[in-house]
C-alpha positions in Angstrom: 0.0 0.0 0.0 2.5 2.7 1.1 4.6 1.8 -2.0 1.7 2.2 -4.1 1.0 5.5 -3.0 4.9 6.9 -3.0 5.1 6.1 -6.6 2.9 8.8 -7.9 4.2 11.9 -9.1 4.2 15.1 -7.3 6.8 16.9 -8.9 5.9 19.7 -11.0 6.6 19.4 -15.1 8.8 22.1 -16.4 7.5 24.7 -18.1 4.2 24.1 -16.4 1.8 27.3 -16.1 1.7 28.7 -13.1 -1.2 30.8 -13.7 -3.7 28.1 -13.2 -7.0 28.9 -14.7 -7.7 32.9 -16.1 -9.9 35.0 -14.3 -12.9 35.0 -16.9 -13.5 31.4 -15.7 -14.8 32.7 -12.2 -17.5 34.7 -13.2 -19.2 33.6 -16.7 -22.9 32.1 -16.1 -22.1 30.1 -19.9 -19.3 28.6 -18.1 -20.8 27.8 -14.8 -24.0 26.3 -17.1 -21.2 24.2 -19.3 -20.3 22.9 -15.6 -23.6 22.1 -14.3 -23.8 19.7 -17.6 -20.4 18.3 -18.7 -18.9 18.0 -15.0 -21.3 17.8 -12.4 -23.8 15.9 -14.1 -22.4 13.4 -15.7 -19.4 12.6 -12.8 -20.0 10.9 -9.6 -21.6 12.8 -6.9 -22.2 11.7 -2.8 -25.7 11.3 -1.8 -24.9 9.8 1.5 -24.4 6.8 3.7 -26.1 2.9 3.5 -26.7 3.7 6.9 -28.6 6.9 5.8 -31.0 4.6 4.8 -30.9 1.3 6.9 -34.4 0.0 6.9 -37.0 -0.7 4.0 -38.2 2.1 2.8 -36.0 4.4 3.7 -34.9 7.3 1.3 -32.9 10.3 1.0 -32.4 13.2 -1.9 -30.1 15.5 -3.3 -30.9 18.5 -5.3 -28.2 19.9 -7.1 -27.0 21.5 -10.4 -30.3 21.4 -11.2 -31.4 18.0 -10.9 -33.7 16.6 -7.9 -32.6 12.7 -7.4 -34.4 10.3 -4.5 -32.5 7.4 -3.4 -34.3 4.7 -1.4 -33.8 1.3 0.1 -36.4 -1.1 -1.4 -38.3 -4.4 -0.2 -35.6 -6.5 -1.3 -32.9 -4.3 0.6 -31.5 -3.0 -2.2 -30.4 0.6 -2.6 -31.4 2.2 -5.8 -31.5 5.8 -6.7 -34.3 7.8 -9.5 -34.9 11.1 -10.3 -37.5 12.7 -8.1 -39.6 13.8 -11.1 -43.0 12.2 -11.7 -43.5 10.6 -14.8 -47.0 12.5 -14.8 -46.7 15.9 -14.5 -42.9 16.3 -13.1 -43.7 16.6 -9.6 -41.4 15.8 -7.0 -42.1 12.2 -5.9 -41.3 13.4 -2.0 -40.7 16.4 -0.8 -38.5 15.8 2.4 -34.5 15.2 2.3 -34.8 12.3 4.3 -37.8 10.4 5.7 -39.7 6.9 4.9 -42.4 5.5 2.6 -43.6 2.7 4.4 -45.3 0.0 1.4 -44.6 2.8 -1.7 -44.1 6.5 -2.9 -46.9 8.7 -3.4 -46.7 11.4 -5.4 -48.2 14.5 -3.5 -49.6 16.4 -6.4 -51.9 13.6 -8.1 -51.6 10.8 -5.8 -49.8 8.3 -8.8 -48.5 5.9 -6.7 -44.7 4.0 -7.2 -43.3 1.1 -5.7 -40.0 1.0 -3.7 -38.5 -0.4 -6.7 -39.9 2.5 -9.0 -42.5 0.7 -10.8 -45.3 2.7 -11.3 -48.0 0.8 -9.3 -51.2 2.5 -10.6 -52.3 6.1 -12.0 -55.1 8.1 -9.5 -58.5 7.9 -11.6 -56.2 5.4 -14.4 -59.8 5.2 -16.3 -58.8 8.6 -17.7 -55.5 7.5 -19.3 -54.8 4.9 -21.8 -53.1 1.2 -20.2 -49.8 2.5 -18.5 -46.8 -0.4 -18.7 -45.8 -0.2 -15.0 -41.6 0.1 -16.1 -42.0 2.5 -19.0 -43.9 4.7 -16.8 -41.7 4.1 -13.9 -39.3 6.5 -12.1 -36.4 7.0 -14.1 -33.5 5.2 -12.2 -29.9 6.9 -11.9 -26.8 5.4 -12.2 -25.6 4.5 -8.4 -22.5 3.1 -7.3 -21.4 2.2 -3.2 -18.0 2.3 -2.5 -17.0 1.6 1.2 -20.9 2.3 2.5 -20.8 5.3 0.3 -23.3 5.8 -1.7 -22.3 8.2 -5.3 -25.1 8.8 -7.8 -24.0 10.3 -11.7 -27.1 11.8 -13.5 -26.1 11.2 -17.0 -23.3 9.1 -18.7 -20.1 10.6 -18.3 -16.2 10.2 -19.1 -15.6 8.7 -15.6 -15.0 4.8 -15.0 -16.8 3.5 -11.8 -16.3 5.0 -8.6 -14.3 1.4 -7.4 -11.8 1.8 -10.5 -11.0 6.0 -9.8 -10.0 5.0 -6.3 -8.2 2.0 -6.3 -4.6 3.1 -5.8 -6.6 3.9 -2.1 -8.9 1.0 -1.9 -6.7 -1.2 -0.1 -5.6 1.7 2.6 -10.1 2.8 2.7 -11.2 -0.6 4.0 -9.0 -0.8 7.0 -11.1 1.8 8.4 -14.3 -0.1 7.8 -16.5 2.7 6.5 -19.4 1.0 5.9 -20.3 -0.3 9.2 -20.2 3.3 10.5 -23.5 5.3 11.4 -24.6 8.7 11.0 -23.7 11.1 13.8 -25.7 14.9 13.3 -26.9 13.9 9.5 -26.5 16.2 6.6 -25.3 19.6 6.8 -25.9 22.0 4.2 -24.7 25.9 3.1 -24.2 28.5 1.2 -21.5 30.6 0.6 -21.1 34.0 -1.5 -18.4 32.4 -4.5 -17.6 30.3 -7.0 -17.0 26.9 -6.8 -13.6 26.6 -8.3 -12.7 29.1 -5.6 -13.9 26.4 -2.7 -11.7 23.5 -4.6 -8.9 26.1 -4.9 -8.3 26.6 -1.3 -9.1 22.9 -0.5 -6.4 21.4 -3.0 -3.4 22.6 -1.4 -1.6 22.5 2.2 0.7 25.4 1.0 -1.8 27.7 3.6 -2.2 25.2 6.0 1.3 27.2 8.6 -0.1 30.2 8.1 -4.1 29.9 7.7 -4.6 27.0 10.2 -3.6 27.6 13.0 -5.0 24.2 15.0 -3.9 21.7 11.6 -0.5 23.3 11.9 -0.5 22.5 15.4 -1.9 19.1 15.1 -0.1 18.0 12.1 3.4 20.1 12.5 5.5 19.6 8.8 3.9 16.3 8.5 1.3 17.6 6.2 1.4 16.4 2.4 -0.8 16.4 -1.0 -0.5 14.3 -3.9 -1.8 15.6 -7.4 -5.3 14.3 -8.9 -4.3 11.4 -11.4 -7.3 10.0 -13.1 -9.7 11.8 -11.4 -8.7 10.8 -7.6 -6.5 12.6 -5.3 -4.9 12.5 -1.6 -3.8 14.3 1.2 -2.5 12.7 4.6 -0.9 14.8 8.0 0.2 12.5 11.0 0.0 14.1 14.6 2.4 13.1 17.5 1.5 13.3 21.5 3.8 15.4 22.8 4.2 19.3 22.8 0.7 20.6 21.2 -0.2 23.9 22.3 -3.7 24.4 21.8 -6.5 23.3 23.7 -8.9 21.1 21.5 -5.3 19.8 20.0 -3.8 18.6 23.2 -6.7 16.7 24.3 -7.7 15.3 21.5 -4.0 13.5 20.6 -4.6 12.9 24.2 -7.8 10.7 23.9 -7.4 9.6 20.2 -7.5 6.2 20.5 -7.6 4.3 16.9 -9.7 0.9 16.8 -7.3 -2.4 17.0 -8.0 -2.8 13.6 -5.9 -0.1 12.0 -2.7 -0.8 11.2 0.3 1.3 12.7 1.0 3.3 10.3 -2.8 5.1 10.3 -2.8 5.4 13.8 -1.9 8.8 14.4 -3.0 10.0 10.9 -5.6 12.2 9.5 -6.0 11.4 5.5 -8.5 13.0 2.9 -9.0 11.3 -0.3 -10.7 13.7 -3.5 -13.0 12.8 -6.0 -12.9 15.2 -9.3 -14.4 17.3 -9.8 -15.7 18.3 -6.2 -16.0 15.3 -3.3 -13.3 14.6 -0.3 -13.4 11.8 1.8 -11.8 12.2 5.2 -10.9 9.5 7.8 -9.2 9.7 11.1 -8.7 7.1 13.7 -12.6 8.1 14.9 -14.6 9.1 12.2 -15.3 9.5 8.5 -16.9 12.1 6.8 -17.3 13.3 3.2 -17.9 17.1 1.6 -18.5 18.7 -1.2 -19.6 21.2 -3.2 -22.1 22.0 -6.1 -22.5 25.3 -8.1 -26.4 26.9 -7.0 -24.7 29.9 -9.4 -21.9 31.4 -11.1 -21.6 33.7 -7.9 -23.1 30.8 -4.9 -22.2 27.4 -4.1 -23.9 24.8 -1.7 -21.6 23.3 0.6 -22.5 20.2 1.7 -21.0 17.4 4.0 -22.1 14.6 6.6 -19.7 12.9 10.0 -19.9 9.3 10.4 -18.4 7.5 13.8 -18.3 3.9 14.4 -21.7 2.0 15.9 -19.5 1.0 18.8 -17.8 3.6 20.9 -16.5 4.2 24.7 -16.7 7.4 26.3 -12.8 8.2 25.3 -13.2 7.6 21.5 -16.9 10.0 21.5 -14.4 12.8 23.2 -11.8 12.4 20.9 -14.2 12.5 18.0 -16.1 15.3 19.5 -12.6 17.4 19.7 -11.7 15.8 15.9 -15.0 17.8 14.2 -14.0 20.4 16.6 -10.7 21.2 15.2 -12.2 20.2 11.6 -14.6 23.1 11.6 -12.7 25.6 12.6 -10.3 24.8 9.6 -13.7 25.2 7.5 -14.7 28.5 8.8 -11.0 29.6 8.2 -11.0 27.9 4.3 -14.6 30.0 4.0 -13.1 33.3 4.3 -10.1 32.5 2.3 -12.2 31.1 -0.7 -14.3 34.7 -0.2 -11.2 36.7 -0.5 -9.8 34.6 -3.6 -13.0 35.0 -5.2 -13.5 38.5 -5.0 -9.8 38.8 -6.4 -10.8 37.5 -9.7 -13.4 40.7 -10.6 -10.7 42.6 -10.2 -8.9 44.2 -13.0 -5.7 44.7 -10.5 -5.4 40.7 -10.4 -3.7 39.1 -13.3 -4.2 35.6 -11.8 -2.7 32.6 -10.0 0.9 32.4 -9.2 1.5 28.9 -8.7 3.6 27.3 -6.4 5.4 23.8 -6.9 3.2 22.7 -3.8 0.2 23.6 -5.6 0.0 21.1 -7.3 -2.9 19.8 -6.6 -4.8 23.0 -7.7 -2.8 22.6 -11.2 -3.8 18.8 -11.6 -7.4 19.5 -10.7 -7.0 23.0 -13.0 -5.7 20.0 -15.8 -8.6 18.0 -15.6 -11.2 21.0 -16.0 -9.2 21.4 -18.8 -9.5 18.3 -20.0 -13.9 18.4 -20.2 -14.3 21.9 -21.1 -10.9 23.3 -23.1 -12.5 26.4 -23.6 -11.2 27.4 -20.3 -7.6 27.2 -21.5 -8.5 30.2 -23.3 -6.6 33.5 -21.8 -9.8 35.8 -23.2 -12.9 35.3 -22.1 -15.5 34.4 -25.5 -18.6 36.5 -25.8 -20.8 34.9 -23.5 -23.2 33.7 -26.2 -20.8 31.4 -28.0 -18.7 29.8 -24.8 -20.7 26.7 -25.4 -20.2 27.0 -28.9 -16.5 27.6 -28.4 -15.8 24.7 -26.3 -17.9 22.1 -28.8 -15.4 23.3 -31.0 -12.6 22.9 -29.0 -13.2 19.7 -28.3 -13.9 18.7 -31.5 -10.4 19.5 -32.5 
C-alpha cells in the first residue's frame, strides 16, 4: 500500500503554467451552465451513507445542479437511486431530504402511486388515461455506485470509470477503516457561501496555507502535512500528529484521547488522510470518524456546501471525546478555508489581479486545473468568448 502511493508523481513538469485557470473562468454564467452539464452531471456525486437509509423504505435526496434525485432502500434491501420527477406531470415524488415510505411513494400532487422499486404501481383515476406499462412509466432510475458504505449517484453518462476503479490506488488503505459499518452522527449539513466553486476546490487542494491559515492543523499535524496531485480523477492528502508538545486546547486533548480501533494498522494510527474525487467530493478519515464534503454550483456567484460525520456504531466514552474534539478542530479549519475562498474569489473581478501564481506545492490545484481542462478546453483560453458562443466555443474545441 504505502509503495503504491509513494510512486505517484508530485513533482511539478517544467514549463508548467503557473497561472492556473484565467480570471474569466470565475465569473461567466455560460461557463458555470457548461459545468452544471459536462462535469457535475455526468461525474459521480455523494448522496450519503447505506446507513442513511438502513431500513425498507428508507430514502434520502439531493438536489443539485439542477437536478432533484431520491435514493431509497427497497423491499428487497437493495439501494437504488431515480430522479425525483413524476413521470405524470414532473412533480417531485417526495418532498423531504430524508424520511420513509412505508409500502410505496406517493406522489403529492396527483396521488400516482410507485413502488419502492420504482415501478409505477397505478395512475389516480387510471380510467382517464390509456393502459400505463408499469416500467416504461416508472421513475427514471440513476446510475448508483457504493463504495465503502458510500453511496455516489452520476445523473447522465459521463467520461468517468466506476467510482471502485478512480480509487483503487486507495482502496486497499479505505477498508481498513471499515466505513461501511459506521453510522450517521448529526446527519447532513448544508450551506451557502457567497463564491464560485472553483474558488472552494482552490483553497481545499493545497496544504501550502495550512502554517499560516490554520492555525490548529499546523498545530496538530506540525510539517507532516502532504498532498498528492489528482491522477485520473482521484487525489490525496495525509498529515500525522504526534502526542507530545501541542499547544492548543482542542489539540492537546484530542492527541490525548485519540485512540484508533485495534483494527488499523500502525502506520494510520496517528493519521488524518483525505481522499478527492474530481471534480468536487473529499473523503476524510481519522482514527474516529469518516466524513465526506462537497460542493455544487447553486450559481456562477453561490455554491452549496454540503458534508455529513460518520463515527463507528460502537464507541467508549474516550473515543466519543476524541471524535467530539476531531470535528472540533475540523470546523474551525472550515470557517478559516470559508473566508479564504471569499477573498480569492473576490480577487478575480478585479482588473488589478492578473491571476494565480502557482507554487510547486500547488500542485494539486494545477492537476485539478488539468482535468477541468481536460472536459471543457475552452477554459484554457486566456480571453474570455462572448458569453453567447462559450458553449459554442468549447464544442469546438473539443472537437479539435
Amino acid at each position: 500500500m504505502k509503495d503504491a502511493i509513494d510512486e505517484r508523481n508530485i513533482e511539478a513538469p517544467a514549463g508548467w503554467d503557473r497561472r492556473g485557470l484565467p480570471a474569466w473562468t470565475y465569473h461567466s454564467d455560460a461557463l458555470t451552465a457548461l459545468e452544471k452539464s459536462d462535469l457535475f452531471r455526468t461525474h459521480w456525486n455523494i448522496v450519503g451513507h447505506v446507513s442513511d437509509i438502513p431500513e425498507p423504505g428508507n430514502f434520502m435526496t439531493l438536489d443539485a445542479v439542477g437536478e432533484r434525485a431520491l435514493v431509497i432502500r427497497g423491499r428487497d434491501g437493495v439501494v437504488r437511486a431515480f430522479h425525483n420527477i413524476c413521470r405524470h406531470r414532473g412533480s417531485r415524488v417526495v418532498a423531504e431530504d430524508k424520511g420513509t415510505c412505508r409500502n410505496a411513494v406517493i406522489c403529492p400532487f396527483h396521488g400516482w402511486v410507485y413502488n419502492l422499486d420504482g415501478t409505477l404501481r397505478g395512475a389516480a383515476r387510471p380510467e382517464s388515461f390509456p393502459p400505463l406499462d408499469r416500467k416504461e412509466f416508472g421513475l427514471l432510475e440513476i446510475e448508483l455506485e457504493i463504495w465503502n458504505g458510500l453511496i455516489f449517484i452520476r445523473f447522465a453518462d459521463g467520461p468517468q470509470p466506476p467510482v471502485a476503479e478512480i480509487l483503487a490506488p486507495f482502496a486497499e488503505e479505505a477498508q481498513t477503516y471499515r466505513m461501511d459499518q459506521m453510522v450517521p452522527t448529526t446527519g447532513i449539513s448544508t450551506d451557502t457561501s457567497p463564491v464560485n466553486w472553483k474558488s472552494v476546490r482552490d483553497v481545499d487542494n493545497e496544504g501550502y496555507h495550512v502554517a499560516m491559515a490554520h492555525p490548529a492543523l499546523q498545530d496538530l499535524y506540525g510539517r507532516t502535512y502532504f498532498d498528492q496531485p489528482f491522477i485520473d480523477g482521484a487525489s490525496r492528502s495525509i498529515g500525522t500528529f504526534s502526542r507530545e508538545n501541542r499547544r492548543r486546547w482542542s489539540v492537546k486533548n484530542y492527541t490525548k484521547l485519540s485512540t484508533p480501533k485495534p483494527w488499523l494498522p500502525e502506520e494510520l494510527h496517528e493519521a488524518w488522510i483525505y481522499w478527492g474525487l474530481f471534480p468536487n467530493a473529499v473523503i476524510a478519515v481519522t482514527p474516529e470518524l469518516m466524513q465526506f464534503y462537497q460542493e455544487f454550483p447553486t450559481s456562477t456567484h453561490e455554491t452549496t456546501l454540503r458534508g455529513a460525520v460518520y463515527r463507528y456504531r460502537d464507541e467508549t466514552r474516550q473515543e466519543r471525546l476524541a471524535r467530539q474534539l476531531a470535528v472540533r478542530i475540523d470546523q474551525e479549519t472550515q470557517v478559516e478555508d470559508v473566508q479564504l475562498t471569499i477573498w480569492s474569489d473576490e480577487s478575480m473581478a478585479s482588473r488589478a489581479f492578473s491571476g494565480f501564481l502557482l507554487s510547486d506545492l500547488e500542485y494539486g490545484v494545477r492537476t485539478h486545473h488539468d482535468h477541468i481542462r481536460d472536459v471543457l478546453p475552452v477554459v484554457t483560453l486566456d480571453e474570455a468568448p462572448d458569453e453567447k458562443r462559450v458553449a459554442e466555443v468549447n464544442r469546438s474545441m473539443r472537437a479539435e
